[in-house]
C-alpha positions in Angstrom: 11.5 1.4 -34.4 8.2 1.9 -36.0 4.4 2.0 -33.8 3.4 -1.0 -35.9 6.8 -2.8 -34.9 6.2 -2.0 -31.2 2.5 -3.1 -31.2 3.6 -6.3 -32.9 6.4 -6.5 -29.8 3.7 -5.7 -27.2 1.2 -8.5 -28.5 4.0 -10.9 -29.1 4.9 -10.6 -25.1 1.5 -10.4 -24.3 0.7 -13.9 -26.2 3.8 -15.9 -24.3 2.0 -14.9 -21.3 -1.5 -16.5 -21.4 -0.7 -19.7 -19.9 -2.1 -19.9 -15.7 0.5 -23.1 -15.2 0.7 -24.1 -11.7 -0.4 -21.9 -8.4 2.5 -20.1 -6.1 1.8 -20.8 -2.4 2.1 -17.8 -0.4 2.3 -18.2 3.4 2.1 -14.9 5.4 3.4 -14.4 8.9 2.0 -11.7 11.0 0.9 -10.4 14.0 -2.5 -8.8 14.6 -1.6 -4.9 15.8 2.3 -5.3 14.2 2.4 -1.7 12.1 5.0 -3.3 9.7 2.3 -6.0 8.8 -0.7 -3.8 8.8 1.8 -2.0 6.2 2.5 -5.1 3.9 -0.7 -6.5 3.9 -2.9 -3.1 3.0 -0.2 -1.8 0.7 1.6 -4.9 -0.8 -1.0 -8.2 -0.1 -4.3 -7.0 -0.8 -3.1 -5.3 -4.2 -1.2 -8.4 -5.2 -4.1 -10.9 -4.3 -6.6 -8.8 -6.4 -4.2 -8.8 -9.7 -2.9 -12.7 -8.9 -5.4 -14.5 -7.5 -6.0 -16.9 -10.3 -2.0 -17.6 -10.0 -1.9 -18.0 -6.4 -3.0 -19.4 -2.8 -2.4 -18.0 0.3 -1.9 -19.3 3.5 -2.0 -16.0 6.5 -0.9 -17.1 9.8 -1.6 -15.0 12.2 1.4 -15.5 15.4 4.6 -13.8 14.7 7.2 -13.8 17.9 4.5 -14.7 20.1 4.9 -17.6 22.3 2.7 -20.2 24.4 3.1 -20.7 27.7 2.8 -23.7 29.5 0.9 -24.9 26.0 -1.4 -22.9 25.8 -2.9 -23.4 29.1 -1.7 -19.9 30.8 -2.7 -18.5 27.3 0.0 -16.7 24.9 2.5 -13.7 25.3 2.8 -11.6 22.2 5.1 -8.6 20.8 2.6 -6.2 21.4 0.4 -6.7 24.2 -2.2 -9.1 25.4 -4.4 -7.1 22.8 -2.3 -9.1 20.4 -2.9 -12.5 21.5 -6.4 -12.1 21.4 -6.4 -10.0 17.9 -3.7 -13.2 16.3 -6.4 -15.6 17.8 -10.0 -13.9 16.6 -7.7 -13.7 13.6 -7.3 -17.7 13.6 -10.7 -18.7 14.5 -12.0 -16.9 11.6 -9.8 -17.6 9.2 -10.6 -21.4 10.1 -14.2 -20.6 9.0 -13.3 -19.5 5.6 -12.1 -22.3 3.9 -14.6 -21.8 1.5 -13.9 -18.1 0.9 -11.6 -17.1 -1.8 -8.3 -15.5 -1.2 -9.3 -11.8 -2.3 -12.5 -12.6 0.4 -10.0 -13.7 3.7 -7.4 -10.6 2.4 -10.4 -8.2 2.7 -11.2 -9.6 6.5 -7.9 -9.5 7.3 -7.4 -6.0 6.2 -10.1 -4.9 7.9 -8.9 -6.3 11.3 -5.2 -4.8 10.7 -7.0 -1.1 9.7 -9.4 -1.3 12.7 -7.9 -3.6 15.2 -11.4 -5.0 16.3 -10.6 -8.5 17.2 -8.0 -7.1 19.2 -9.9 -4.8 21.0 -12.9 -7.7 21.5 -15.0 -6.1 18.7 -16.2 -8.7 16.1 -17.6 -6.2 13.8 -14.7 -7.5 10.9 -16.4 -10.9 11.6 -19.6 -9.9 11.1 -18.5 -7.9 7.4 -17.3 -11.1 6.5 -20.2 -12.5 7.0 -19.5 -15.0 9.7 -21.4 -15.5 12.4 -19.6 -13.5 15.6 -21.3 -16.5 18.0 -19.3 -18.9 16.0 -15.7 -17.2 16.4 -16.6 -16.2 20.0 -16.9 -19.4 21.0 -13.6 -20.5 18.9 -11.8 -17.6 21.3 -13.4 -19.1 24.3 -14.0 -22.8 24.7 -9.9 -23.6 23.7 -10.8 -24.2 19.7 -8.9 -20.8 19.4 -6.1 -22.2 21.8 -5.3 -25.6 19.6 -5.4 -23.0 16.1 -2.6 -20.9 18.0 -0.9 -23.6 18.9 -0.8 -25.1 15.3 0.1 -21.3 14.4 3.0 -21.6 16.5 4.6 -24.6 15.3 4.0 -23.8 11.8 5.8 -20.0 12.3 8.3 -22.0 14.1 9.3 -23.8 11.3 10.2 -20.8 9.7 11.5 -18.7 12.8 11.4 -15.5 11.4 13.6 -13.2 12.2 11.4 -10.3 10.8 7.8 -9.8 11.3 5.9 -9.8 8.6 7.7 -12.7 6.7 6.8 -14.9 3.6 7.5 -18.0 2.5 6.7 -19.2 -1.1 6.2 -22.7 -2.0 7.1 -23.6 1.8 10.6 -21.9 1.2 12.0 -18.6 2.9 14.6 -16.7 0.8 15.6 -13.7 2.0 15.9 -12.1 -1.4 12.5 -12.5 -2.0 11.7 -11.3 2.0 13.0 -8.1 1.1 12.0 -7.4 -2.3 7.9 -8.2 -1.6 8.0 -5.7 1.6 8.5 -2.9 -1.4 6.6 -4.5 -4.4 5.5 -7.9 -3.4 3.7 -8.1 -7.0 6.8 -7.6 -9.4 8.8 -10.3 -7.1 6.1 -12.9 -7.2 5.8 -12.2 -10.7 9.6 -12.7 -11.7 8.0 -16.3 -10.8 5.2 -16.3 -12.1 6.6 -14.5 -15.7 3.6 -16.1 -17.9 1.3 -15.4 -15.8 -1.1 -13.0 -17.4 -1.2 -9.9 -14.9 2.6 -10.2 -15.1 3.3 -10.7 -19.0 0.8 -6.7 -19.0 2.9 -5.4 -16.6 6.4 -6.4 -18.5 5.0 -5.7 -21.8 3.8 -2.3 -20.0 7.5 -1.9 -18.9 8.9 -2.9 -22.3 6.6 -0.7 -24.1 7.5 2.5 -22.1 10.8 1.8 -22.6 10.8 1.7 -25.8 8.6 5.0 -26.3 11.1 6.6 -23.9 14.2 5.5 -26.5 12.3 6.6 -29.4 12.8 10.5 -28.1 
């Protein structure tokens, strides 16, 4: 095949995938000092939320296998500590201030408290980068606003029972194909979804191209 006939390929891909069409949902379930979601979300979430967040929103919930007790009135017990419980719920009463952040924005906090562990260790200084006030989500974690987030955090995970920690959900559905496929390259399995969306339609006309380059040897 001749370079003009793969450059005509490469912009005939590219063109098919110009189109946004409608947003994935992406719900994220994970627990504040879990190593396996500190993993996913620096090395496959915040990547793929910077390349597809016009195609895209995300829901983060952070609970995993913890559990209430008594409601939420003797507090929470968590997979990895009572550091845990008060990382997932800093986490929460943050994340409940953002609504008017964009996705790449509550990633970036997020990442931050799974790199340095501040909320679980008390430190609001994640918070504070995000620029929200501390006093806000301080109070949140202390006056039982941070309870009743938990608690909604709890049912919603529930729904899902996951039997791995982190786990996704896309459009409200869990399908363990797509579970294990996005813990290695969450980006090329939300984009065998979204296949016209444009960051996907470069990276398969990337592929394509290199493959045919690599046959013309």
């Amino acid at each position: 095949m001749a370079t003009s006939e793969i450059f005509l390929l490469t912009v005939l891909l590219f063109s098919s995938g110009n189109a946004i069409g409608p947003k994935l949902r992406l719900t994220v379930y994970y627990e504040s000092e879990c190593p396996d979601s500190e993993t996913f979300i620096l090395k496959q979430l915040q990547p793929t939320v910077q390349q597809l967040q016009n195609n895209i929103t995300l829901q983060l919930v952070p609970f995993g296998k913890a559990r209430s007790i008594n409601y939420g009135n003797d507090g929470f017990e968590c997979q990895h500590g009572s550091s845990e419980c008060l990382g997932n719920m800093v986490q929460d009463c943050a994340l409940s201030r953002m609504k008017q952040y964009t996705d790449v924005m509550k990633v970036a906090y997020v990442a931050c408290e799974m790199e340095t562990r501040s909320g679980a260790k008390g430190d609001l200084l994640c918070v504070q980068n995000a620029k929200l006030s501390p006093k806000d989500v301080e109070d949140c974690v202390l006056t039982g606003e941070g309870t009743m987030l938990q608690l909604h955090s709890e049912y919603q995970t529930s729904k899902v029972r996951p039997s791995f920690i982190p786990t996704i959900t896309v459009n409200g559905v869990f399908d363990q194909h797509i579970q294990d496929n996005a813990q290695v390259d969450l980006f090329s399995t939300l984009c065998s979804i979204l296949k016209e969306a444009e960051p996907c339609a470069k990276h398969y006309n990337s592929m394509a191209l290199n493959s045919l380059l690599i046959n013309q040897r």
